[in-house]
Structure formats: C-alpha cells, structure tokens
N, C-alpha and C positions, 0 to 999 in steps of 0.2 A: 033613614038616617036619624040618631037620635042626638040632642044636644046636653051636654055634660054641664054641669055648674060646679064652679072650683072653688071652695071656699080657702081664699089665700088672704091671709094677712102681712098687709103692706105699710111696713113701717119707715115715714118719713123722719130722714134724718137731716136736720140742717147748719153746716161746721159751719163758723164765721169765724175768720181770721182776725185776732183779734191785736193790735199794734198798739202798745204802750209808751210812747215815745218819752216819758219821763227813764222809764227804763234802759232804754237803748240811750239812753244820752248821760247817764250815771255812769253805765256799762264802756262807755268809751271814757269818759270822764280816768275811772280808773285803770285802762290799760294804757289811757296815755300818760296817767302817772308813773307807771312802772315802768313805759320808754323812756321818760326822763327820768327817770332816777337810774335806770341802766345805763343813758347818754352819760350822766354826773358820773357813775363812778367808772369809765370807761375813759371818761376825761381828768379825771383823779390819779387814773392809773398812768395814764401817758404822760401827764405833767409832772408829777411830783417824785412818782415811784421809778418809773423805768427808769430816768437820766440817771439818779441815784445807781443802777447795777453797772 
C-alpha cells in the first residue's frame, strides 16, 4: 500500500459582517421622511382638494 501526498492549497477566507449603525439610522431617517411627506400631501388632498370637487 503506498501513501500519496496531495499538495492542495487551502485558502482561508474570513467574511465579518460588518454593521454601520450611523447608516441604518440615516437610512430610516429618510424614508420616514418620505412617509411624512406622503402622509402631508395625502392630507392636503383630503382637506383642502376633495371637498372642493
């Protein structure tokens, strides 16, 4: 029985997830600006414009 030697190159890879919490808190910052500004003119529309037709 003979024994074989495998020359394999083994490349360690290491992902860290990386969390930017200044980020994610901008990133909500402005989509809750753009539900309030959707709420404002959605309430624009109801008060002022509809009665009006």
């Amino acid at each position: 029985m003979t024994v074989q030697q495998r020359n394999m190159d083994i490349e360690e890879v290491h992902v860290e997830k990386r969390k930017n919490s200044s980020l994610v808190a901008a990133t909500f910052i402005k989509y809750a600006a753009y539900v309030i500004i959707f709420l404002g003119v959605l309430y624009f529309l109801a008060v002022y414009v509809l009665p009006k037709l």
